[in-house]
N, C-alpha and C positions, 0 to 999 in steps of 0.2 A: 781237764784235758791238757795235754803235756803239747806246749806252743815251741814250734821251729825256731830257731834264732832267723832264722829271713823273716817268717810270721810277725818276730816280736821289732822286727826292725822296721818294718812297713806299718806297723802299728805308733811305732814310735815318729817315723815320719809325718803319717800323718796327723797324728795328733799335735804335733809342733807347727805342722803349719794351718790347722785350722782347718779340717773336713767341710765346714760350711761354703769355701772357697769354691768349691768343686761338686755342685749339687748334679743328679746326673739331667740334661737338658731332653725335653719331653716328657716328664713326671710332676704331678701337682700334687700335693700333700693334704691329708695322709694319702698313698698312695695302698693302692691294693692288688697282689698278683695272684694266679692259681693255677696249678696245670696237673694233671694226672703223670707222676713221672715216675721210671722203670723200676719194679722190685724185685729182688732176689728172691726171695719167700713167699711172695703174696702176688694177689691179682695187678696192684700198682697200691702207689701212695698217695692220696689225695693231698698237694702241699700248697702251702697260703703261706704269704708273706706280706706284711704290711710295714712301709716305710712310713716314718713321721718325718717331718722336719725339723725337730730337735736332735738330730740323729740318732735315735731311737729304734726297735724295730721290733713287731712281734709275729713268730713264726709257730705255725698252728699246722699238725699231721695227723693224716687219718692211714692206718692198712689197711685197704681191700681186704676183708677174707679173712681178717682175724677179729677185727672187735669193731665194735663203735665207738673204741674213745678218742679223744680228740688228744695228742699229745703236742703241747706247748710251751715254747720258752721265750723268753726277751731277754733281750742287749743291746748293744751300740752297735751302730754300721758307719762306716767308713768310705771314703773314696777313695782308692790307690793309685786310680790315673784319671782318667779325663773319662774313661770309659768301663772299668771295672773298679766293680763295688763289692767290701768286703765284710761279714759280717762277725762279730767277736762275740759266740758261742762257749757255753760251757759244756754243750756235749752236741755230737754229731760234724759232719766234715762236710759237707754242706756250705760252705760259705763263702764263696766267691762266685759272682755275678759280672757279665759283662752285659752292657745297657747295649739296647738293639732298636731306635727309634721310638722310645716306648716301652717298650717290652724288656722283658729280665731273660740272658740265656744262663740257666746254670751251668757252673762249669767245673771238673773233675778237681783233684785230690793237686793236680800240680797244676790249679790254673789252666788249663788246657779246653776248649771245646770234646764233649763226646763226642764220637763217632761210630761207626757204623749204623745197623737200620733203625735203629732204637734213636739215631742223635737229634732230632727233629721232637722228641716228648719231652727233652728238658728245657725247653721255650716256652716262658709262662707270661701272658699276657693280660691284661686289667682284668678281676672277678674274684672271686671268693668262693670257700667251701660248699656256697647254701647253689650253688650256681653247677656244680660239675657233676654230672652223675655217674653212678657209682658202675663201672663199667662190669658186663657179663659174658665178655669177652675183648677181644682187641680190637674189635670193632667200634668202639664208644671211648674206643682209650689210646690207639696208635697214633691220631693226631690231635692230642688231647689240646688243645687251648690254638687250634690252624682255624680259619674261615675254612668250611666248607663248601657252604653256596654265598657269592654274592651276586644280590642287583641294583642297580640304577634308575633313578628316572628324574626326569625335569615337569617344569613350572607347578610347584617349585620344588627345587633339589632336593636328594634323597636318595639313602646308603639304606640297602638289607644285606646284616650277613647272619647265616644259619651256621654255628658251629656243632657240630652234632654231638661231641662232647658235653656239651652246657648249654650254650642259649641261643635265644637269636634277638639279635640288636637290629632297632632301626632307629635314625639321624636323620633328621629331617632339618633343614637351615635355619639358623636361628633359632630353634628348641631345644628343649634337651634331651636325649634320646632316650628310647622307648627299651625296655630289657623284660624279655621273657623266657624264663625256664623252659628247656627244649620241650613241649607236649608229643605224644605218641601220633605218629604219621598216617593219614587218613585218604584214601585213595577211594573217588566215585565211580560213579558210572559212564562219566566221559572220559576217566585216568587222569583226574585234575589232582595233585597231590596237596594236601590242606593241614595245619595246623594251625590250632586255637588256642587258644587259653588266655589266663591274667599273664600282664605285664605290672610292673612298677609302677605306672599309669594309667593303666585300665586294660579294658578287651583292646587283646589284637586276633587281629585272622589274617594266615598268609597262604596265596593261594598260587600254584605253579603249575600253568596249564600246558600242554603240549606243544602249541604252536602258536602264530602270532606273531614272532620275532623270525631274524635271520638265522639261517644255519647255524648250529650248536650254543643257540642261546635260548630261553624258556620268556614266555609271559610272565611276568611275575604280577600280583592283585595283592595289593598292601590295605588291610582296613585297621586303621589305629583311631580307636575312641570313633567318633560320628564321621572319621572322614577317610576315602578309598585315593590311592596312589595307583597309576599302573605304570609300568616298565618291563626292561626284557634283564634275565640274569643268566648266571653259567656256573654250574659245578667248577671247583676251582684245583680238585685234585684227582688221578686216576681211580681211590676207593670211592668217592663223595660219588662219581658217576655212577654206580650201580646200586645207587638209593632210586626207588620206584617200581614201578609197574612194567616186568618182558612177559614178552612171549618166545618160545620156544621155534626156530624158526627152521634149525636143521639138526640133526642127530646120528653121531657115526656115519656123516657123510650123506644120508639122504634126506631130504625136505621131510617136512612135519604137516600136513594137513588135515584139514578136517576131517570124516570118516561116519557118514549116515548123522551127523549131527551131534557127532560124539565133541564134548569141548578140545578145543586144542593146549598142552600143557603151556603154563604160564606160572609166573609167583611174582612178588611183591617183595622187597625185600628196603626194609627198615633200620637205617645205619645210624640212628641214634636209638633206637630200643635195641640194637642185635639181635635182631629176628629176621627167618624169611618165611613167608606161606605160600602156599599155591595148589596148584591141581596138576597130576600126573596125565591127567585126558581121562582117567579114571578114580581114583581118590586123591582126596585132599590129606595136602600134610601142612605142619607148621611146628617150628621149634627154632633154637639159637644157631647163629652162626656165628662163624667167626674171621673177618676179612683183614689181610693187610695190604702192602702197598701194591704185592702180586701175587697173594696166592686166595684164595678160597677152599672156606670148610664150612659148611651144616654141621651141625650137631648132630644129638639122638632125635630126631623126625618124627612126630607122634603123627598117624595117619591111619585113616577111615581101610576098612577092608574088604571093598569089594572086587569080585573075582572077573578080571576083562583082560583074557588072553588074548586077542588082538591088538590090543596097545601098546603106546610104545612104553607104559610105566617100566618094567622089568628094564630095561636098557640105562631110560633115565634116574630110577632109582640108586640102582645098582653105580652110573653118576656121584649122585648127591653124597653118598657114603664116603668118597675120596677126596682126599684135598686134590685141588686142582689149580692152575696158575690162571691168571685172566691176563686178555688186551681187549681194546675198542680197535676197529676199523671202520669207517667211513658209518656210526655210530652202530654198529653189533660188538653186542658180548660175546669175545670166544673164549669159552673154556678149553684148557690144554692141559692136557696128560702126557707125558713123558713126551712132551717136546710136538705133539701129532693134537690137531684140530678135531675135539668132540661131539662141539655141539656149539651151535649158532643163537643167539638172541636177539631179537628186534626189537624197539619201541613199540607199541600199536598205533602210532600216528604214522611210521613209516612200513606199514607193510606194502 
């Protein structure tokens, strides 16, 4: 690959004065980053980057959408300032990094931060390939390597964060923390939302009930190996909140009620699988969606076909078919179409 004379002159700097001078502060070695970030061609690019401390470095890419192979190369990385790290590649333009307490931001062809809605995915934070899942829409990949949900809790201390990209971590003081592969999102019959599965450690179970805490924060029920934590958490960004369990509460302006015992429309909607399901008040549907920071889309809707022309399905349907924009208010879902309020969504803890 054909290097810039600035390129070759910052390379030459720092190599004279000893890159080791300059390690970036908040990284322990080997280090490991990962994030699902923006593709021109394909669904995204799964990218891994691990630093050594012989300044050393091996970078591993997956395409969504085209293959499963893993494409890899190794080099030398560099520190250019106090706070950008540069890496010396024989192919791809990729290689400059500014250190962000932790964390790696990639940064464009002259050094620069991205920007626009996309700039927030080239932010890769501690994890690896085996950890991010393979997104099936931009709902599992918009905030690819962000906390989603976190919570808290005492005696004694302790961090949950749910990234719905990849995993969910739990820190508990003086251990070392717990890491488990996002598992598919499980909603009972009290609208307790639960995931299960192995962690690195063993069984964890994370359980987030509806109430119990103050205003716009959840229960949260941590069970890691034989022992149960509880605390209260909070969605931490406007898509993370429309993970769970609504109901349908107003439609084209008029309320939604029950009707001889008829169900009231509701769905579920799962921001680490990109799925939504639910019931019209008369068939069920369930299939992909696909959410960003404000708009909303369902996919192709696979749905049961029974004939109940008193309902509100035809209106609501006929809904789901359209991208639509979202906001919260004093905690309802309003979907918006051309600027005008569709339809209203409740918690079922606050109807």
């Amino acid at each position: 690959m054909k290097r810039s004379p600035l390129y070759l002159l910052l390379l030459l700097i720092v190599t004279a004065c000893g890159g080791q001078q300059h390690l970036p502060p908040g990284i322990h070695y080997p280090a490991t980053f990962a994030a699902i970030i923006p593709c021109d061609d394909c669904s995204g690019i799964k990218y891994e980057l691990t630093l050594d401390e012989n300044m050393t470095f091996t970078e591993r890419m997956i395409y969504i959408g085209k293959d499963d192979k893993i494409y890899q190369q190794n080099g030398s990385w560099y520190m250019v300032s106090d706070s950008v790290l540069l890496l010396e590649k024989k192919q791809g333009s990729m290689n400059q990094f500014l250190v962000e307490q932790g964390d790696l931001r990639m940064l464009d062809t002259h050094g620069k931060r991205f920007g626009g809605a996309l700039a927030d995915r080239y932010l890769l934070m501690p994890g690896s390939l085996s950890g991010l899942i393979s997104p099936s829409s931009e709902i599992t990949s918009a905030d690819a390597g962000l906390s989603d949900f976190r919570a808290t809790g005492s005696d004694p201390d302790w961090t949950l964060e749910i990234d719905f990209a990849r995993h969910i971590i739990f820190r508990l003081r003086g251990e070392p923390e717990w890491v488990m592969p996002l598992p598919y999102m499980h909603i009972d019959s009290g609208f307790q939302l639960q995931y299960s599965g192995q962690g690195d450690r063993g069984a964890m179970h994370i359980v987030l009930l509806p109430k119990g805490c103050e205003t716009g924060f959840q229960q949260v029920r941590v069970t890691a190996g034989q022992k149960t934590f509880n605390g209260c958490g909070q969605y931490e960004n406007q898509r993370a909140q429309l993970n769970g369990y609504w109901v349908l509460h107003e439609l084209n302006g008029k309320p939604v009620e029950s009707d001889g015992g008829r169900t009231i429309p509701h769905c579920q909607i799962d921001i680490g699988a990109g799925t939504i399901s639910g019931h019209t008040g008369c068939n069920q549907f369930n299939g992909p969606v696909t959410i960003t920071r404000n708009t909303f889309q369902p996919g192709n809707l696979a749905m049961t076909k029974m004939a109940c022309p008193t309902s509100p399905e035809s209106a609501l349907v006929s809904l789901l078919n359209v991208p639509s924009q979202y906001r919260f208010d004093q905690g309802q879902w309003q979907m918006i179409v051309n600027g005008n309020i569709v339809a209203r969504w409740i918690r079922p803890d606050i109807q």
